[in-house]
Structure formats: C-alpha cells, structure tokens
VOPA-809561 format. One record per residue (C-alpha): residue number from 1; residue in one letter; chain; x, y, z. Coordinates in Angstrom, 3 decimals. Layout:
(site NUM,"A","A",(X,Y,Z)),
...
//
This chain:
(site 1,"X","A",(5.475,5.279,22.372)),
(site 2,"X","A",(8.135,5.836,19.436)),
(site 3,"X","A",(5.692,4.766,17.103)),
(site 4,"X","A",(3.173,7.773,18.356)),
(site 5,"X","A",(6.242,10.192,18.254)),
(site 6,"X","A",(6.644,9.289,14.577)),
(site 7,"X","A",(3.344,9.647,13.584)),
(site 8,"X","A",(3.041,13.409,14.630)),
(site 9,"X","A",(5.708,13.651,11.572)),
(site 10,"X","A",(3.678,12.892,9.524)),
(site 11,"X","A",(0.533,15.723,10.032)),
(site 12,"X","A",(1.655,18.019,12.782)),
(site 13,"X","A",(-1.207,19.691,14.587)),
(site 14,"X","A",(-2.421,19.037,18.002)),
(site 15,"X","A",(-3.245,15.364,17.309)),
(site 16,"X","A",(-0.558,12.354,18.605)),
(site 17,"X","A",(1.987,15.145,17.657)),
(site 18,"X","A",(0.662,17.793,20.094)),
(site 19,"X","A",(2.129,20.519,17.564)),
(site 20,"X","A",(5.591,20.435,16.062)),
(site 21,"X","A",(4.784,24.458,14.675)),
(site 22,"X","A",(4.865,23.325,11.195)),
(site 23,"X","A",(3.209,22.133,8.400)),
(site 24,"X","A",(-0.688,22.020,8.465)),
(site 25,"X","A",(-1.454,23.005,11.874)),
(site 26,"X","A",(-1.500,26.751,11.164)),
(site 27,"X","A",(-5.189,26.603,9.125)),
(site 28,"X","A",(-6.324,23.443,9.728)),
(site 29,"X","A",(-9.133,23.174,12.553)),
(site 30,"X","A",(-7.702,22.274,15.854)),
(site 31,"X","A",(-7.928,18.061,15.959)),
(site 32,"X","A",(-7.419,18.186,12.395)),
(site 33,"X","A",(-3.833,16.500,12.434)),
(site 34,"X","A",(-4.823,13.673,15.231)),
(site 35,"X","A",(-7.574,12.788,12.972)),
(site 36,"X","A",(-5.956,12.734,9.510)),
(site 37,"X","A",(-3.612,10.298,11.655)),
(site 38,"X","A",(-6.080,7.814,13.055)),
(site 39,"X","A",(-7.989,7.337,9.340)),
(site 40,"X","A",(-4.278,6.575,8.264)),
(site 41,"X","A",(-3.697,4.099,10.960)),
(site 42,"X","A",(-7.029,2.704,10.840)),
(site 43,"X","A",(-6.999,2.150,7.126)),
(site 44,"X","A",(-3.187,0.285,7.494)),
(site 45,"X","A",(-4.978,-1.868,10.122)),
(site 46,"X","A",(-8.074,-2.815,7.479)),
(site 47,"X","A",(-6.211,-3.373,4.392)),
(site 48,"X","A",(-3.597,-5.720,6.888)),
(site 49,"X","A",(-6.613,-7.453,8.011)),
(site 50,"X","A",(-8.133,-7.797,4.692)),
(site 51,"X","A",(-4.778,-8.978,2.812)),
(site 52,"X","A",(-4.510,-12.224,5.308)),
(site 53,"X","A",(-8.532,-13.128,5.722)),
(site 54,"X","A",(-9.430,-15.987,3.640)),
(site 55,"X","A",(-11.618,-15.874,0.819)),
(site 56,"X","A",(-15.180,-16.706,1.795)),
(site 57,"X","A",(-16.292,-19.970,0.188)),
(site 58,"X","A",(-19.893,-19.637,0.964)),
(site 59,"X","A",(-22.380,-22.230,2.696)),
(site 60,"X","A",(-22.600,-24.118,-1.079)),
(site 61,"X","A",(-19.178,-25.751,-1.311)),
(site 62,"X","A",(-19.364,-29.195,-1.841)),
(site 63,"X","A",(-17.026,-31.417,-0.350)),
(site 64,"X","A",(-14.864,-34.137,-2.914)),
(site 65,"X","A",(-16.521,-37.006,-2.110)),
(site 66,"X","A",(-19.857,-34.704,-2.414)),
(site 67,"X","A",(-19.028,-33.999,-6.095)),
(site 68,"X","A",(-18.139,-37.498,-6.659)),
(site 69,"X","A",(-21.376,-38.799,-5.730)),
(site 70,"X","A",(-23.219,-36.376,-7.963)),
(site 71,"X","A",(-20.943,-37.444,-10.641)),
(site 72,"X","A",(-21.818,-40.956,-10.360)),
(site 73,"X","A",(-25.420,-40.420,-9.661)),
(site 74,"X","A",(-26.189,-38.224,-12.837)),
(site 75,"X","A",(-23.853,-41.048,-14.849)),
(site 76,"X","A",(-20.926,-39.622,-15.555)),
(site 77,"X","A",(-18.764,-42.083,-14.084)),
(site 78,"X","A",(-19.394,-45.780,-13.792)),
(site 79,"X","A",(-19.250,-47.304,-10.256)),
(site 80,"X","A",(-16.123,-48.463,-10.584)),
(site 81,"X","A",(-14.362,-45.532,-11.510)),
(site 82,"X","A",(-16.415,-44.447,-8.128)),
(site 83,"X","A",(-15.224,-46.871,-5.726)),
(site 84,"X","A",(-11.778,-46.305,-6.570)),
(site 85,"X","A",(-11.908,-42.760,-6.941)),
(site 86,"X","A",(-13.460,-42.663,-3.223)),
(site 87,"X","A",(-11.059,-44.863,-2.116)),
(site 88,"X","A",(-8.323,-42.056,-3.408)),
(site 89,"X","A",(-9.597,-39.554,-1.367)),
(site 90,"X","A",(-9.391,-41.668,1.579)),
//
C-alpha cells in the first residue's frame, strides 16, 4: 500500500490520493487525479512489457540447415562444402 500512498503525490485529487488539498484537485473534475494516475501506471506497465518481449520473427524464418539446402540446391555451394557445413551445425 506505500506504493498507492506515493502515487497520490504525484496528482492529488480524489483518485489513489483521496485529496491531499493541493495541487490540481481544486479545478480539475472530481476523478480527474485517480485517472491521470492509472494512464501513468498503465503506460509504465506497457513500455516494461514492451522493452523485454522479443522481436517477432515472423512465420518465414528459415532455419540454418533450411538456408543451407537452398544454397546448395540453387548451386552456390558444391556438395561437399554441404555435407560438412551440415555436419557443423550438428
């Protein structure tokens, strides 16, 4: 519950704060502070869970051993540069 208490620092108003009798809560509408708080929590929590999601790769990554066939099949490498790069990756 400390971390409520120290949000109604941050916009007083009736909100988590329940009205400290300063700052905004004089002319803003009555939730108006509770509100300004939850968008600022709520956009922490998105931008935290956004900075550690990984990237999406898509359905169309190929695996190694997927590009290495394709290699060899459209002649880029000769098969045995194949066989032993395959038998790298294992």
């Amino acid at each position: 519950m400390e971390f409520i208490s120290a949000l109604g620092s941050w916009c007083s108003g009736p909100g988590f704060g329940h009205g400290a009798g300063y700052g905004m809560s004089g002319w803003m509408p009555f939730h108006f502070g509770g509100i300004v708080q939850l968008i600022i929590v709520g956009l922490i929590i998105y931008f935290t869970a956004r900075m550690f999601r990984k990237p999406d790769t898509g359905p169309g990554t190929l695996s190694a051993n997927d590009i290495l066939k394709k290699r060899y099949a459209a002649g880029e490498i000769d098969e045995e540069t194949y066989i032993r790069m395959k038998d790298e990756l294992k």
